[in-house]
C-alpha positions in Angstrom: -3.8 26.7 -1.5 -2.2 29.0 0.9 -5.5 28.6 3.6 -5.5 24.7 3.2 -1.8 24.6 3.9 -1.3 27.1 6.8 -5.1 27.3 8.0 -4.9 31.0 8.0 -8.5 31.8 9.1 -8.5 29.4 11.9 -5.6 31.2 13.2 -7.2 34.7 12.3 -4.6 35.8 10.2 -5.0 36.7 6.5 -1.8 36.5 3.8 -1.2 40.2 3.8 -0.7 39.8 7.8 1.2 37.0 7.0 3.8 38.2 4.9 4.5 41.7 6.6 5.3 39.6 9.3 8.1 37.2 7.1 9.4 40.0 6.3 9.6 41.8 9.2 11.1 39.1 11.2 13.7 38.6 8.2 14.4 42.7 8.1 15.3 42.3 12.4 17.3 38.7 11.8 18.9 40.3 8.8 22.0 41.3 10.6 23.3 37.8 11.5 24.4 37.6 7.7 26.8 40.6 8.5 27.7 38.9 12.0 27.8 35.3 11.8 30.5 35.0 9.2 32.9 37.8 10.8 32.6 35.4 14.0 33.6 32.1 12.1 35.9 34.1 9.9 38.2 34.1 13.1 37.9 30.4 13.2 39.9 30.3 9.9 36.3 29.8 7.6 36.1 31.9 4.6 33.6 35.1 5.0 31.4 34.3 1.9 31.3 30.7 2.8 29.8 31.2 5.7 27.6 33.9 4.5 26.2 31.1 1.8 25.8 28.2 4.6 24.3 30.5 6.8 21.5 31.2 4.1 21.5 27.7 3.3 20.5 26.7 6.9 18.4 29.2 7.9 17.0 28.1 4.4 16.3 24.8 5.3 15.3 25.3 8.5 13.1 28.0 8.8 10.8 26.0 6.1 10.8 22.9 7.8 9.6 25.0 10.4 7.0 26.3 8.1 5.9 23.2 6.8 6.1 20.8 9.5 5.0 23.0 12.5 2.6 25.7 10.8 4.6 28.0 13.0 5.5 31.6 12.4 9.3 30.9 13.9 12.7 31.8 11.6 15.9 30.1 12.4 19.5 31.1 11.5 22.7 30.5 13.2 22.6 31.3 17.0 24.1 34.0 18.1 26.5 32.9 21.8 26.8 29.5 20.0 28.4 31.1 16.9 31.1 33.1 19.8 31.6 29.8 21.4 32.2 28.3 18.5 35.0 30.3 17.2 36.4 31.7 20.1 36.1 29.0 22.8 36.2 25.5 20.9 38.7 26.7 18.3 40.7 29.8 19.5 40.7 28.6 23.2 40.6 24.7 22.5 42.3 24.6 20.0 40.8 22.2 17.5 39.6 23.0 13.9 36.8 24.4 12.6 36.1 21.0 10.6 36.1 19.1 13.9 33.7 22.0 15.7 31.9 21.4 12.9 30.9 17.6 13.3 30.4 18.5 17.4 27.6 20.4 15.9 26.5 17.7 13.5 26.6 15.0 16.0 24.5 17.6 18.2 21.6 17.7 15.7 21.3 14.1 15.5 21.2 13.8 18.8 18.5 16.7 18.9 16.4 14.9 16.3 16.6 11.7 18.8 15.4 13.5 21.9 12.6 15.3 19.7 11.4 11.9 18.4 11.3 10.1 21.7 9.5 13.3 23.1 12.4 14.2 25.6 12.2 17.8 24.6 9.2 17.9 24.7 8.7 16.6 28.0 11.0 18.7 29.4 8.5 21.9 28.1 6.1 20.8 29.7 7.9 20.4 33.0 8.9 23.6 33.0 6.0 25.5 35.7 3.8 27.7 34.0 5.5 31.0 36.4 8.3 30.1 35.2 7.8 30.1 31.4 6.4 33.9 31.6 9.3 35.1 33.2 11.0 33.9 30.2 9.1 35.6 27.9 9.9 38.8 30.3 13.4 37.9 30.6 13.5 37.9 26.9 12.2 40.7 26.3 14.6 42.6 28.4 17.7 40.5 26.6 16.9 41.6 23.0 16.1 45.2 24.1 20.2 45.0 25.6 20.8 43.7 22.5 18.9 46.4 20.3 20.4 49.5 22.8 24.1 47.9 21.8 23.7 47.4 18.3 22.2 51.0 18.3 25.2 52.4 20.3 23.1 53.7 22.7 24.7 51.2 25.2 28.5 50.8 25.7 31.3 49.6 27.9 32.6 50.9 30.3 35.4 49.5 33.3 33.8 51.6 36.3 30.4 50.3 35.3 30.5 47.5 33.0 28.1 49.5 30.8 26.9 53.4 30.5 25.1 55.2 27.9 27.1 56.8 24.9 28.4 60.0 24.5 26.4 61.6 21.4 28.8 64.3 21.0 32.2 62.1 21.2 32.9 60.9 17.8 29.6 62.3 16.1 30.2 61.6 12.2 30.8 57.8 13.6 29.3 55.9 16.7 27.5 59.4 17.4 25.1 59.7 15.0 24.0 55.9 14.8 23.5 55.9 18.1 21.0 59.4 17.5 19.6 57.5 14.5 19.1 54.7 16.4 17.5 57.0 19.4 15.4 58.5 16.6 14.6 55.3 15.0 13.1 53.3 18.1 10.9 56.6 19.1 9.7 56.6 15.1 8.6 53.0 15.2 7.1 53.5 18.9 4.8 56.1 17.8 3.7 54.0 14.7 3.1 51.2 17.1 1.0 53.2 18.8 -0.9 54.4 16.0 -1.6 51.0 15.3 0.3 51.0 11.7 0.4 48.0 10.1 4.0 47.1 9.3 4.9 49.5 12.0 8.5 47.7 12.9 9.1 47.0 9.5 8.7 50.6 8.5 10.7 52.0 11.5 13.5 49.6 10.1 13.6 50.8 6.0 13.1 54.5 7.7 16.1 54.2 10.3 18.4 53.1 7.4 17.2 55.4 5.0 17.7 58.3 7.2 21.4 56.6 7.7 21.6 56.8 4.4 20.9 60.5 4.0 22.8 61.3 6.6 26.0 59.6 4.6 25.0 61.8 1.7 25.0 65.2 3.2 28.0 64.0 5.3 26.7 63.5 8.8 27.6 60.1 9.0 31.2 59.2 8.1 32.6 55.5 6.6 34.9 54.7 8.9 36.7 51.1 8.8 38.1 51.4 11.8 35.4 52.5 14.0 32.8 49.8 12.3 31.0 52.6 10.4 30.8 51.6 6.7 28.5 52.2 4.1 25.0 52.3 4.4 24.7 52.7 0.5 23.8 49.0 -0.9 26.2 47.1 -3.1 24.8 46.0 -6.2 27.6 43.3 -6.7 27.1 39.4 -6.9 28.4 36.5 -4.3 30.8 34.0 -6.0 29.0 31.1 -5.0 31.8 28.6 -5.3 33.3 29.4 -2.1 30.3 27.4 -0.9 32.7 24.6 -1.1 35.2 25.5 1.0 32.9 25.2 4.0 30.1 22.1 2.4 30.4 18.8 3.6 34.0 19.9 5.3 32.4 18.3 9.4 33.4 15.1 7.7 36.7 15.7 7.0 38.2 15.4 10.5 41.8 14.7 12.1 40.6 12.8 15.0 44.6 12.5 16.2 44.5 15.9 16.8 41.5 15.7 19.7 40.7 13.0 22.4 37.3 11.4 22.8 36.4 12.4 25.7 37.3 16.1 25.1 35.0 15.9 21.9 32.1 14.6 23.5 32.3 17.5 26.2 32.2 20.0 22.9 29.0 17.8 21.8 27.4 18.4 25.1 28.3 21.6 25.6 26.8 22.4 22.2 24.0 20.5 23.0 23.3 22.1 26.4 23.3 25.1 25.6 21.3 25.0 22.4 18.5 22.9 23.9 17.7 25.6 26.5 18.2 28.6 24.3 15.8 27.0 21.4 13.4 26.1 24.6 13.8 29.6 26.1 12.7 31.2 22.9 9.8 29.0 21.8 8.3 29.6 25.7 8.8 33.3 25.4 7.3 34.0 21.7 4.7 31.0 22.5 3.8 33.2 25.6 3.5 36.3 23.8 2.0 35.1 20.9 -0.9 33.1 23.5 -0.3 30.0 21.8 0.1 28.3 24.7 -2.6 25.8 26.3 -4.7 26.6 29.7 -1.8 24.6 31.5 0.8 26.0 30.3 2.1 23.8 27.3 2.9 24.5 23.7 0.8 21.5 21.2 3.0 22.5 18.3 6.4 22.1 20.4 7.3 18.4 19.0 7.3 19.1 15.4 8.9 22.6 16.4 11.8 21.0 18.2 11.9 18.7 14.8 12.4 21.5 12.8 15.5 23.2 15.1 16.8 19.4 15.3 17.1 19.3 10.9 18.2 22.6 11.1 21.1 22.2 13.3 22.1 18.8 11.0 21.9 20.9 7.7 23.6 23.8 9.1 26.9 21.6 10.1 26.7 20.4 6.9 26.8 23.6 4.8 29.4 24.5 7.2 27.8 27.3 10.0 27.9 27.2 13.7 24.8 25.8 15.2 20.9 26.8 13.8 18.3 27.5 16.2 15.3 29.2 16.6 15.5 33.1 16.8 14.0 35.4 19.5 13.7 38.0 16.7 10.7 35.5 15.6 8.5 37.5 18.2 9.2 40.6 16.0 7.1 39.0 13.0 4.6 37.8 16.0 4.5 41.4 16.9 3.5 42.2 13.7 0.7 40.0 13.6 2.4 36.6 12.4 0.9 33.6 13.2 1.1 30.4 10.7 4.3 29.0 8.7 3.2 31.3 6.0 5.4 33.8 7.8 8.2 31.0 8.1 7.8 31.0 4.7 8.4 34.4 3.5 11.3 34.5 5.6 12.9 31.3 4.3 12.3 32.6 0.6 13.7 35.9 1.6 17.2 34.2 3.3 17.3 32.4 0.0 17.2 35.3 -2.2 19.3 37.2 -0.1 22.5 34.2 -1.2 21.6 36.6 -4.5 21.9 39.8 -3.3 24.2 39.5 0.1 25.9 42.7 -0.4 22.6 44.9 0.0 21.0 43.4 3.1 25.1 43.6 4.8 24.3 47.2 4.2 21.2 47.1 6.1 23.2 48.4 9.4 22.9 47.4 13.3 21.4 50.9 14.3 18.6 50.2 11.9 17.5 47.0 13.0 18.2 47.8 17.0 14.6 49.8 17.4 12.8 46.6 16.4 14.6 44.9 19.1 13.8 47.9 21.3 10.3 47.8 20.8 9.5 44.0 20.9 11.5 43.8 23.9 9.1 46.1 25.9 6.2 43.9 24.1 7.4 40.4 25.6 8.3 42.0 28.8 4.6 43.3 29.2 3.8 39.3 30.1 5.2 40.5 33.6 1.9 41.7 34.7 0.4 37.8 34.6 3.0 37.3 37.2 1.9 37.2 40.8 4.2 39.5 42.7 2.3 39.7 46.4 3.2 38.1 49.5 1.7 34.5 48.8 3.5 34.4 45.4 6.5 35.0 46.7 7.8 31.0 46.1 7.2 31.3 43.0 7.6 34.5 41.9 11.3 34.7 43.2 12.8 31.8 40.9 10.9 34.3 38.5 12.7 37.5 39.2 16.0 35.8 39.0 15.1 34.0 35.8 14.3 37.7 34.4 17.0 39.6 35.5 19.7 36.8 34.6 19.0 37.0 31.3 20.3 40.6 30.3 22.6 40.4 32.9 24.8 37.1 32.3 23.7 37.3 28.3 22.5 34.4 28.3 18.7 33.1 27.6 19.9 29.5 28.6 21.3 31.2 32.2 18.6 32.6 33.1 16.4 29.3 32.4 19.0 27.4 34.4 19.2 29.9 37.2 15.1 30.1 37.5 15.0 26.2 37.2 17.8 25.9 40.1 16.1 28.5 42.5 12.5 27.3 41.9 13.1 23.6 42.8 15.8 24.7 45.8 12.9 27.6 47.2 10.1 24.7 46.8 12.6 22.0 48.6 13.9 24.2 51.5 10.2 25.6 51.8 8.5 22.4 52.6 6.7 22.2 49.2 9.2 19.2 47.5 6.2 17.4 46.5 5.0 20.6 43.8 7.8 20.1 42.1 7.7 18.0 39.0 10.0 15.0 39.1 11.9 15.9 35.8 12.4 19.3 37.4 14.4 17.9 39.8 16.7 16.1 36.9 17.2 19.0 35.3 18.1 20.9 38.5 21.2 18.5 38.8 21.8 18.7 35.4 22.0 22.2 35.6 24.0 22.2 38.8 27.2 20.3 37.5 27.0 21.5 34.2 28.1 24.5 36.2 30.6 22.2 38.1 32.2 20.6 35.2 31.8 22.9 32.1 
């Protein structure tokens, strides 16, 4: 049943492969149902809520994704979307949660319009092959930022914005995850290297259980205050009926309390920004993954798209900020994922997990970050089918500053708009308009006064 549904052996995969991968992709996404409620928590939602819809969503989507795309891609609620979100639309704006809630609900239905009358899609495949490697690259250096802060390893710091930690300054806390994390991301290096199956997987489980030991003999230290708590699972259950403080609440709006024209601005802003970050991350785990075509495009995308689109729709309902496709998907593609059968298992596993919440919020940040680590350096290795010599240089500019945006501004959708911007300028000012794609040029104006006017 499994082969006739996800064609394992035409993708040269098998179900063991298969579901290391779910569940390695779920282990490195784990932490977003830790983060995304604390973030919509300061939106006025209730924690647990949140924690439910997320599951709900990520649910839903990840298994449309499974079934309607045969695609080893999880989504969950979008990390930069969930911070914008809270802290922008209702803490700066002003407005309610409920009515940031139907912005993201009107955004999925418009999402599921643009994937039906193949905008999206079109837009992929306008994107120049150069162009869609340096996302992958550009990735890859993004989530390793993000695995060397959630490790510790990488803080802030007002001389240099950021600078390595201090090991020895607050040890029993931020010290020793940062060492743990350190530790963990050399431990799962070497089993990559080894060729171990599971190898990010098992650097995960062995990162926290080291934590773990170290809590026992007192090397690590709960502390509230400085974000350290304890690694030792909870066994206790979720109430689920705090799922209906957040279900079905987008449709329960004070429209007196917002003007039109200021909502639809939240609707495309949404929508902006989750239409490039969903397209970043398919292009860069596509590329990785070599699941793209000789020229450059992605077969699957439309029925991929379909499934962020429903996503997004469900999520608003179930009350979370807006669902998209992970990057952390490339960790399960790392691992050898390659069908919806890995979807799957992650889907079944976000499920469960509405069960048993308490124990994978113990799984902690330094655990996860050597994954991140390690499948960064994995997506950034696409750099080498980048041309970097003299007669590249047109192209392999916009490149670059795709690449470095990305880790630098924080932002997967910056760096797309930055490369688009600079590639169709370069080409223009250079004499070469005319190998430019027309829709390139739309989105170059696009991407221009969304920096004028949002």
């Amino acid at each position: 049943m499994l082969e006739k549904l996800f064609h394992l052996k035409e993708n040269n995969t098998n179900v063991k492969t298969e579901v290391v991968a779910g569940i390695t992709t779920f282990m490195t996404m784990a932490y977003i149902l830790a983060v995304n409620p604390t973030i919509l928590s300061a939106a006025g939602m209730d924690h647990t809520a949140v924690l439910l819809a997320t599951c709900l969503a990520s649910f839903v989507g990840t298994l449309c994704m499974a079934l309607f795309a045969n695609l080893p891609f999880v989504l969950s609620a979008g990390m930069g979307l969930n911070a914008f979100f809270a802290y922008t639309v209702v803490l700066g704006f002003g407005y309610s949660w409920q009515i940031a809630l139907l912005a993201v609900f009107i955004e999925g239905i418009i999402f599921l319009v643009l994937s039906v009358t193949n905008v999206r899609e079109a837009i992929f495949n306008a994107i120049p092959v150069v162009l869609k490697k340096a996302v992958s690259v550009g990735i890859g250096l993004f989530i390793a930022f993000i695995g060397l802060q959630n490790a510790g390893l990488a803080v802030s710091d007002d001389a240099t914005l950021v600078k390595m930690v201090s090991f020895t300054d607050n040890f029993h806390t931020t010290g020793i995850c940062a060492l743990l994390g350190l530790i963990g991301t050399v431990l799962t290096a070497v089993l990559y290297i080894k060729k171990v199956k599971g190898s990010i997987l098992i650097g995960i489980l062995a990162t926290w259980i080291l934590g773990i030991l170290c809590q026992l003999t007192g090397l690590y230290t709960v502390n509230a205050e400085a974000e350290c708590f304890s690694l030792i699972p909870n066994l206790e259950m979720t109430d689920f009926t705090k799922l209906g403080l957040t279900f079905g609440q987008c449709f329960h709006v004070d429209f007196d309390t917002v003007g039109i024209f200021n909502f639809i601005v939240i609707i495309f802003s949404f929508l902006f920004v989750d239409l490039f970050d969903t397209l970043g991350t398919i292009i860069g785990v596509c590329t990785k993954a070599d699941m793209l075509d000789e020229n450059g495009r992605f077969p699957k995308i439309k029925p991929a798209l379909l499934a962020d689109a429903v996503a997004t729709t469900a999520g608003a309902v179930f009350g979370t900020s807006t669902t998209t496709t992970f990057v952390e998907s490339s960790a399960g593609v790392a691992a050898g994922g390659r069908t919806g059968l890995t979807a799957l298992v992650s889907a079944v596993l976000f499920l469960i997990s509405m069960f048993f919440a308490p124990i994978f919020n113990a799984i902690p940040a330094f655990a996860t970050a050597p994954a991140l680590i390690i499948v960064g350096f994995l997506m950034f290795s696409t750099i080498a089918e980048i041309k970097l010599n003299e007669d590249s240089y047109l192209e392999a500019i916009p490149a670059y500053l795709c690449v470095i945006a990305m880790p630098l501004f924080y932002s997967i959708s910056e760096g797309i708009s930055i490369g688009i911007i600079s590639y169709t300028l370069l080409h223009i000012i250079c004499g070469k308009a005319k190998q430019v794609k027309p829709l390139m040029y739309i989105l170059t104006v696009l991407f221009i006064l969304k920096y004028i006017f949002l």
